[in-house]
N, CA, C and O atoms as a MOPAC input file, in Angstrom:
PM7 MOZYME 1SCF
protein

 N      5.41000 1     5.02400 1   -17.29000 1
 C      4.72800 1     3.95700 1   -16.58600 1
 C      5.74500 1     2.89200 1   -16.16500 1
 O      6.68800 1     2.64000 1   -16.91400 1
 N      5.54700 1     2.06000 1   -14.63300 1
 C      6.70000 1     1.37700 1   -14.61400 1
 C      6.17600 1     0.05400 1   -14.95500 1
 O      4.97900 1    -0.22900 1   -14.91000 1
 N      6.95900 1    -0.61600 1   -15.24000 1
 C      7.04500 1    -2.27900 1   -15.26100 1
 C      6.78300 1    -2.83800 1   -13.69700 1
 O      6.92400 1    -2.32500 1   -12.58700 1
 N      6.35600 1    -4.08300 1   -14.15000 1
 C      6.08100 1    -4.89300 1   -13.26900 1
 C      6.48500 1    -6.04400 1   -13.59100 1
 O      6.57600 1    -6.28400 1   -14.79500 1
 N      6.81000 1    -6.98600 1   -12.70900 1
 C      7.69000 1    -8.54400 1   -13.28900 1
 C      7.01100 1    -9.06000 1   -12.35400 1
 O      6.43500 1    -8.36700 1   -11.51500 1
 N      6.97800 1   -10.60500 1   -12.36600 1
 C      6.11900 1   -11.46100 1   -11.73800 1
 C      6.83900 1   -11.66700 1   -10.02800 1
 O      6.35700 1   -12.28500 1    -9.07900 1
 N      8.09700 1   -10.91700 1   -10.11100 1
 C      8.57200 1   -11.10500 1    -8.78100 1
 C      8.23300 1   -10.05000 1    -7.87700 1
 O      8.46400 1   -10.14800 1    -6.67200 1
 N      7.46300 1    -8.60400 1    -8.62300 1
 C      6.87200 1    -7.58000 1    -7.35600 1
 C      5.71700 1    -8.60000 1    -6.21400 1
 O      5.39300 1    -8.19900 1    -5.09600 1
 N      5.27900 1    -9.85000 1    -6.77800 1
 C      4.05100 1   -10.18200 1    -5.41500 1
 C      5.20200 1   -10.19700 1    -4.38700 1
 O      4.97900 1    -9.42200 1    -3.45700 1
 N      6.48600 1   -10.93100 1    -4.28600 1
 C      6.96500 1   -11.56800 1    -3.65400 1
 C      7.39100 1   -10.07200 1    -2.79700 1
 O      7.28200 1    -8.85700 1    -2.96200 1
 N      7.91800 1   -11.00300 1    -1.83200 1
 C      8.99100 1    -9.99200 1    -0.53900 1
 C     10.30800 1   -10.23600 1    -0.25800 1
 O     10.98500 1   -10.68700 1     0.66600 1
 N     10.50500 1    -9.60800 1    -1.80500 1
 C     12.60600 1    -9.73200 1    -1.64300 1
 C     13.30900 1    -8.69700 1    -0.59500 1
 O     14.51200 1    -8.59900 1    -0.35800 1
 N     12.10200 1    -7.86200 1     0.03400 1
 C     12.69100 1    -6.76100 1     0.98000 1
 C     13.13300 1    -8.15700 1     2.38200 1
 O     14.20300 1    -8.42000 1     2.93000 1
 N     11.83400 1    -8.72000 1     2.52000 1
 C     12.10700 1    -9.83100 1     3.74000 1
 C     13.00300 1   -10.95100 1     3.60000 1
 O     13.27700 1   -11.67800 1     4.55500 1
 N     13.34000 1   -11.06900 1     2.75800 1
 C     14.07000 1   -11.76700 1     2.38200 1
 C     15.58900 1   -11.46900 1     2.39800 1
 O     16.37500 1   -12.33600 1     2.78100 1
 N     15.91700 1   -10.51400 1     2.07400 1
 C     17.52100 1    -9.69800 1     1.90300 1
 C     17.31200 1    -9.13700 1     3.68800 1
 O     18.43500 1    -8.86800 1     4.11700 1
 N     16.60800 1    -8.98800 1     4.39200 1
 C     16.79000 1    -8.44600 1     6.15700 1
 C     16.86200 1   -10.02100 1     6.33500 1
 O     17.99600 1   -10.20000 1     6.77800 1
 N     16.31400 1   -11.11000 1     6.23300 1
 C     16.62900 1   -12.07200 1     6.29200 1
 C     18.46900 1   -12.49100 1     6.56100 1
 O     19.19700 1   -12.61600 1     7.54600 1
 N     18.60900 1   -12.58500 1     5.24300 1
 C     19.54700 1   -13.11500 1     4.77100 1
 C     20.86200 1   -11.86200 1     5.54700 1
 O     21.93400 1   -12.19700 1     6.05200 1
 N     20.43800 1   -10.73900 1     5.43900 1
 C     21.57800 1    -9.82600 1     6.24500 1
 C     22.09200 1   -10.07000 1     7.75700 1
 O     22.87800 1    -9.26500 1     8.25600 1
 N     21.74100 1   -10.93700 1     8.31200 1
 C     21.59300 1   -10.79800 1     9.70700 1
 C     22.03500 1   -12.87100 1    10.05600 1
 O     22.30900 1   -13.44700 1    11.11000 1
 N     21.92000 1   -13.34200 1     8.77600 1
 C     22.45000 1   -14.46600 1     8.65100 1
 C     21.52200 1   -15.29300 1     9.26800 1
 O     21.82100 1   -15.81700 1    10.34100 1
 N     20.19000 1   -15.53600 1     8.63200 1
 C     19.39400 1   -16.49300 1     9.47300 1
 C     18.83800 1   -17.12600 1     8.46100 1
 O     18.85100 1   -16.49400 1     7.40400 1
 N     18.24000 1   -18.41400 1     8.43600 1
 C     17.54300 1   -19.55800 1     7.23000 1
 C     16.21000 1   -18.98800 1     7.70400 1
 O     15.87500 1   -18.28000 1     8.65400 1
 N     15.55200 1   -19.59100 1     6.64000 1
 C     13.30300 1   -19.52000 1     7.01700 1
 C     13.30900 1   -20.10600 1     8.62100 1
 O     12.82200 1   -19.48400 1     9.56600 1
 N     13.69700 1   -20.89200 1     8.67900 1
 C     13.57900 1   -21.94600 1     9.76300 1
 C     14.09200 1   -21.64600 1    11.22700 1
 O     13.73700 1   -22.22800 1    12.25200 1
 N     15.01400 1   -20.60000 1    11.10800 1
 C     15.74300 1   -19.81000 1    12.22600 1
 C     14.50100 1   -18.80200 1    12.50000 1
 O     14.13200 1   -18.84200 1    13.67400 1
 N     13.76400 1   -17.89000 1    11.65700 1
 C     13.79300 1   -16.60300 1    11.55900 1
 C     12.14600 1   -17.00000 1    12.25300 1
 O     11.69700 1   -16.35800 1    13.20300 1
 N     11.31000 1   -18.25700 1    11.53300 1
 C     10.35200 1   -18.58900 1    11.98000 1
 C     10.26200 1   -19.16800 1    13.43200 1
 O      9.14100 1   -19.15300 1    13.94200 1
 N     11.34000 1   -19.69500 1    14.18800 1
 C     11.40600 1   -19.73800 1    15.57900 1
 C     11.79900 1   -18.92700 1    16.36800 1
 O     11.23700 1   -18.88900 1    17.46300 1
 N     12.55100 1   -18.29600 1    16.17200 1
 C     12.11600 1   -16.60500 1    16.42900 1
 C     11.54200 1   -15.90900 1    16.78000 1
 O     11.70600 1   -15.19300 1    17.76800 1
 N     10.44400 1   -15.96100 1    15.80100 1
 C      8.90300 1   -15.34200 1    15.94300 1
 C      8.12900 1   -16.10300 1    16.47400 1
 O      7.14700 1   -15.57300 1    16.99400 1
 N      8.25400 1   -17.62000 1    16.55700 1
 C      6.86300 1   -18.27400 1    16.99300 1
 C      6.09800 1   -18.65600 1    15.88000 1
 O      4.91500 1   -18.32200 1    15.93200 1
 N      6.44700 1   -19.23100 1    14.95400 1
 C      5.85000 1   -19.56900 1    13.61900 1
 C      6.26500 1   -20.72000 1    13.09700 1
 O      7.07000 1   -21.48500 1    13.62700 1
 N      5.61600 1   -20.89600 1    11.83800 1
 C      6.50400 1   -22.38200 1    11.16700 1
 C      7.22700 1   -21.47500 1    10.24200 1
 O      7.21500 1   -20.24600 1    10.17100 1
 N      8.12700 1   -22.75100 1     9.25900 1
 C      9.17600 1   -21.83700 1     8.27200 1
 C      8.32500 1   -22.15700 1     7.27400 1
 O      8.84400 1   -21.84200 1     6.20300 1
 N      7.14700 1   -22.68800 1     7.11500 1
 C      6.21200 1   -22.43100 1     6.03300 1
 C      5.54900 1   -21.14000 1     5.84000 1
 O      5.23000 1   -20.64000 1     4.76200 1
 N      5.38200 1   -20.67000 1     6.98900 1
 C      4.49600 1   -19.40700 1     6.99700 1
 C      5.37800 1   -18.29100 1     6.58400 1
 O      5.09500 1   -17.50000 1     5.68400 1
 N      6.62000 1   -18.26900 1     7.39100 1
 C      7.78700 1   -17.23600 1     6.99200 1
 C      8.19600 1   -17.53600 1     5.24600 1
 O      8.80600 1   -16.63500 1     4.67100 1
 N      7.94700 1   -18.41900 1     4.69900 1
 C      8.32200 1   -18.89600 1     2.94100 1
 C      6.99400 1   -17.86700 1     2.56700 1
 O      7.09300 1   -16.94600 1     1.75700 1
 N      5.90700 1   -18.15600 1     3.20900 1
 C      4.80600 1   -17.43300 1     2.45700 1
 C      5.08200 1   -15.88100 1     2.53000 1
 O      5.00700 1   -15.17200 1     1.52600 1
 N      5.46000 1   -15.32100 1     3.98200 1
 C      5.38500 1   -13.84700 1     3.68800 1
 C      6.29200 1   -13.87700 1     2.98800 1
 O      5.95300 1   -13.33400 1     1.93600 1
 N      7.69300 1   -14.33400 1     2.92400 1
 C      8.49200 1   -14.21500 1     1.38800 1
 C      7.96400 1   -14.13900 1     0.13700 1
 O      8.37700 1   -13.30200 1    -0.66600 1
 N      7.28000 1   -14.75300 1    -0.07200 1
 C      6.52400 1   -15.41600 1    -1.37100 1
 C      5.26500 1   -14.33500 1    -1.87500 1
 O      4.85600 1   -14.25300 1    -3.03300 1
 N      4.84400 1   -13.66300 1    -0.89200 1
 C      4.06100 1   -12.89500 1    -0.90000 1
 C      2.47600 1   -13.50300 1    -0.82600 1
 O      1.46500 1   -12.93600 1    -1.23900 1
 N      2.53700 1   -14.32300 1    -0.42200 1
 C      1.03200 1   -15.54400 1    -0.07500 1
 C      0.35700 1   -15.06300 1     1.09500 1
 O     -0.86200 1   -15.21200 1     1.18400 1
 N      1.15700 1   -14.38200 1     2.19500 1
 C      0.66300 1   -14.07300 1     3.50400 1
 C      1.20400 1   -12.98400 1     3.72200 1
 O      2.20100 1   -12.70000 1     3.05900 1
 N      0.74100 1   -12.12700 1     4.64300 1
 C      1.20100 1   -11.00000 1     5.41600 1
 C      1.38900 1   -11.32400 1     6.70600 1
 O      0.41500 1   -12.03800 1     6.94600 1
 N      2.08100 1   -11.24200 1     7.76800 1
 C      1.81400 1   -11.23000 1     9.01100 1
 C      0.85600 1   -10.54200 1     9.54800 1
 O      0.23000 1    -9.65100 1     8.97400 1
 N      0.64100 1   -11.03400 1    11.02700 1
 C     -0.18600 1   -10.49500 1    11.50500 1
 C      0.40000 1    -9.47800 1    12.65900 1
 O      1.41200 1    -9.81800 1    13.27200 1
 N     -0.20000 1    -8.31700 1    12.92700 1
 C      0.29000 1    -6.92700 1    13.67200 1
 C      1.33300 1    -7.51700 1    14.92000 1
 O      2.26000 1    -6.71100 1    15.00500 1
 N      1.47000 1    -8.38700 1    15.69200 1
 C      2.01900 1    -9.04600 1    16.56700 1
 C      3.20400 1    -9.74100 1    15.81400 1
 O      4.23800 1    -9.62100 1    16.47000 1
 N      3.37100 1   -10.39600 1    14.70400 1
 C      4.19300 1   -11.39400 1    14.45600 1
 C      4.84400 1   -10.06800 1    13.82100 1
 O      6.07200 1   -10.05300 1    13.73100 1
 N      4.27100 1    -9.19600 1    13.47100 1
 C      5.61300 1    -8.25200 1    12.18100 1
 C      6.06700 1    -7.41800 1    13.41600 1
 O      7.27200 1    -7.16500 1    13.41000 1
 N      5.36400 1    -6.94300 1    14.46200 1
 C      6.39700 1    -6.23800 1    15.36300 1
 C      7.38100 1    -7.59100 1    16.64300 1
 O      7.78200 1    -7.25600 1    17.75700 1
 N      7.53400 1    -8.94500 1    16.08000 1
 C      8.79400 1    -9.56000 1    16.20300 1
 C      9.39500 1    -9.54300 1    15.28900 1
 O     10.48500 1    -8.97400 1    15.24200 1
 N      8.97100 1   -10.03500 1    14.49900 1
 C      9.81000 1    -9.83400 1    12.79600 1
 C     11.25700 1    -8.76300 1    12.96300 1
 O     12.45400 1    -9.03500 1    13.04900 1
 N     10.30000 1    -7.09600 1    12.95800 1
 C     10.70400 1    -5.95700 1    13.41100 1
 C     11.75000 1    -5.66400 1    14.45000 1
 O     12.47100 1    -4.66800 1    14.38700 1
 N     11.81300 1    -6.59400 1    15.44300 1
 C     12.76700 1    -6.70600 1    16.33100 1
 C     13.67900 1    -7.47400 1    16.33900 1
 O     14.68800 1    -7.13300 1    16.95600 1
 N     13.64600 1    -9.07400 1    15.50800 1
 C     14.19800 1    -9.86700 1    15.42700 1
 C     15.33200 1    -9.26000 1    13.77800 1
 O     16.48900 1    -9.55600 1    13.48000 1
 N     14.38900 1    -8.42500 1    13.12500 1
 C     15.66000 1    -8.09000 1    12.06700 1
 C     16.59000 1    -7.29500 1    12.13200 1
 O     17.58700 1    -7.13000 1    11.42800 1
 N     15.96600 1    -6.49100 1    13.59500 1
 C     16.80400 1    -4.87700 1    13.77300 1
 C     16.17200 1    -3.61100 1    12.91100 1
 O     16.92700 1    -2.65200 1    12.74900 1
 N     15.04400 1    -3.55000 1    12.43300 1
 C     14.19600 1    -2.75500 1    12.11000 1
 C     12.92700 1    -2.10300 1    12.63500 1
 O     11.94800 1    -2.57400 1    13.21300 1
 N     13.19200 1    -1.08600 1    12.32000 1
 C     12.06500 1    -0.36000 1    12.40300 1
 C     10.29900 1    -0.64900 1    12.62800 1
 O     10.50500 1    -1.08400 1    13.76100 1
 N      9.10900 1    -0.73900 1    12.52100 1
 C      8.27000 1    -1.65200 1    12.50100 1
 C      7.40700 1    -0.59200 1    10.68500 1
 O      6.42100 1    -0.92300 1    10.02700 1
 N      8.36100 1     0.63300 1    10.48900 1
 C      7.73300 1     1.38700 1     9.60100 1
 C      8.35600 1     0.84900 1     8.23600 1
 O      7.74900 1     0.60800 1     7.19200 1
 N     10.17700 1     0.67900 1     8.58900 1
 C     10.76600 1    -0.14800 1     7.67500 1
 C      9.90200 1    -1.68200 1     6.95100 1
 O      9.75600 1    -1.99100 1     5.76900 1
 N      9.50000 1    -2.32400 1     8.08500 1
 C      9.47100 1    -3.77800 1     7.95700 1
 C      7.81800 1    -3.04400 1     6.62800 1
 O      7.83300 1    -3.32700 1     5.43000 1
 N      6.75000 1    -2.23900 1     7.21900 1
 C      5.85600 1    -2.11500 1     6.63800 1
 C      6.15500 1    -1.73900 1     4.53800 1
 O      5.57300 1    -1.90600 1     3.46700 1
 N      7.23500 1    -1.26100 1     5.00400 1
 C      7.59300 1    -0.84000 1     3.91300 1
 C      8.61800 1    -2.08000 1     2.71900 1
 O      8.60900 1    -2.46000 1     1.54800 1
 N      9.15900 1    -2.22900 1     3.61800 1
 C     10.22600 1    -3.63200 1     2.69600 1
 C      8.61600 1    -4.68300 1     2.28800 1
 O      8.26100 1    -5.31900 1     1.29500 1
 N      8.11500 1    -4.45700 1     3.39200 1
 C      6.49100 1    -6.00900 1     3.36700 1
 C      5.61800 1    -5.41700 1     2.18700 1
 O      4.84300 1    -6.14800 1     1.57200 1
 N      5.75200 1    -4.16500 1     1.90600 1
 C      4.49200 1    -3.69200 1     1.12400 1
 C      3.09600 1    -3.36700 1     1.98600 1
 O      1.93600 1    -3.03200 1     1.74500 1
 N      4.03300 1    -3.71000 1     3.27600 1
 C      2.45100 1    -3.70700 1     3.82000 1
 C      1.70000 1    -3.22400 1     4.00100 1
 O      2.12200 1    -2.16100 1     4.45500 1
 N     -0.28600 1    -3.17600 1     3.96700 1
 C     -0.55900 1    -2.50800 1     3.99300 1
 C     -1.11200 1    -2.26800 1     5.75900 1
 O     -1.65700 1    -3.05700 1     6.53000 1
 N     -0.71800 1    -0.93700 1     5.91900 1
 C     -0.50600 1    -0.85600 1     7.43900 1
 C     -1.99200 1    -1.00200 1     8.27300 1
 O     -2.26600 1    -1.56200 1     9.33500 1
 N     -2.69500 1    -0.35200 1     7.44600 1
 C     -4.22000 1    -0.24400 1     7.85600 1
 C     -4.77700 1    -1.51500 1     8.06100 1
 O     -5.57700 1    -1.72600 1     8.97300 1
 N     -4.39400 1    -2.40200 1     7.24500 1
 C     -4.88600 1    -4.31800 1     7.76100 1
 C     -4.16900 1    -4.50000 1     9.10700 1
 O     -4.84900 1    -4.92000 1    10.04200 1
 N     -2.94500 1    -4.24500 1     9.29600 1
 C     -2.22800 1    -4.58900 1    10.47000 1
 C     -3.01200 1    -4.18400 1    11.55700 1
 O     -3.43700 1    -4.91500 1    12.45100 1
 N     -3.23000 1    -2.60000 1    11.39200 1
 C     -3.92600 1    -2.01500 1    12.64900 1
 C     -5.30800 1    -2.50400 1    13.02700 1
 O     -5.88400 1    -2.40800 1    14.11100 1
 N     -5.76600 1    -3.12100 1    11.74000 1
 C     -6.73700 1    -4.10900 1    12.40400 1
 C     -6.96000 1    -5.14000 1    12.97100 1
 O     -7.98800 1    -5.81000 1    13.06500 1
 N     -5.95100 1    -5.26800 1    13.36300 1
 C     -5.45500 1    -6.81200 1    14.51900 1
 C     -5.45600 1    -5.73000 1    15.91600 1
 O     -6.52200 1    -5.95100 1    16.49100 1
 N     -5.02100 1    -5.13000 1    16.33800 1
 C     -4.94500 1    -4.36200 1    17.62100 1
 C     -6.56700 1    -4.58900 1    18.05100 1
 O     -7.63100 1    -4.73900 1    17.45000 1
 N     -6.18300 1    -4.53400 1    19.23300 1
 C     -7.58500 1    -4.71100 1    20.05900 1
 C     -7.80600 1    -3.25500 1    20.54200 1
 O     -7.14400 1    -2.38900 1    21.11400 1
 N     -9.36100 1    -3.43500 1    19.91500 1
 C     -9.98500 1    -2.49700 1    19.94900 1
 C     -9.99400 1    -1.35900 1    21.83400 1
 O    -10.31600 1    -1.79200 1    22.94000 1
 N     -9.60200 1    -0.18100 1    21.53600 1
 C     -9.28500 1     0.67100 1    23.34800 1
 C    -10.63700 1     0.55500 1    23.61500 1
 O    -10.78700 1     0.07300 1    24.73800 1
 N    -12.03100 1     0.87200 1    22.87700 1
 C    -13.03600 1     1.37500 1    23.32000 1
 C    -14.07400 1    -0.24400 1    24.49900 1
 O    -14.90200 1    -0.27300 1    25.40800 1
 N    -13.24500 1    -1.32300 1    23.61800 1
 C    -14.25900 1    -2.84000 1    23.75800 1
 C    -14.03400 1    -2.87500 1    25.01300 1
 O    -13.06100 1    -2.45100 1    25.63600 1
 N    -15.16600 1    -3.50500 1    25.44900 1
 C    -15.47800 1    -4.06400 1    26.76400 1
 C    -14.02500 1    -5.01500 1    27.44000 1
 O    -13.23900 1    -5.71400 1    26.80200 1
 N    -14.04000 1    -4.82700 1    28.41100 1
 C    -13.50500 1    -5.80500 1    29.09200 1
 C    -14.27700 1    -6.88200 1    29.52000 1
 O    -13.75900 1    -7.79700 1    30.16100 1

């Protein structure tokens, strides 16, 4: 069985693509179009992005958008529920 420590909520994956590429919260959140509060939270593990902000994220780190799901924990199926629906009305 594995261990767990109080630092799995967090997102040390976003954090180390962060820090690789040489950017502060505050860089990485203008960037994307965000505050550097919100970018502390998906660090922190308080927030997830939303399907739009993680495929900048994704581009802005030089990753993948399967990577980013994966360093985020994310779960992909919430993301895909931000996409607008093909079938809805115009």
């Amino acid at each position: 069985m594995e261990e767990t420590s109080g630092k799995e909520k967090g997102r040390p994956g976003l954090k180390a693509l962060r820090e690789a590429i040489g950017l502060t919260q505050a860089e990485l959140a203008y960037q994307v179009r965000t505050t550097e509060k919100t970018v502390r939270n998906w660090e922190n593990g308080n927030a997830v992005p939303s399907f739009d902000k993680a495929l900048s994220l994704a581009k802005v780190l030089g990753v993948s958008l399967k990577r980013l799901a994966i360093e985020f924990r994310l779960n992909v199926e919430g993301l895909l529920d931000d996409l607008p629906n093909e079938n809805a009305e115009a």
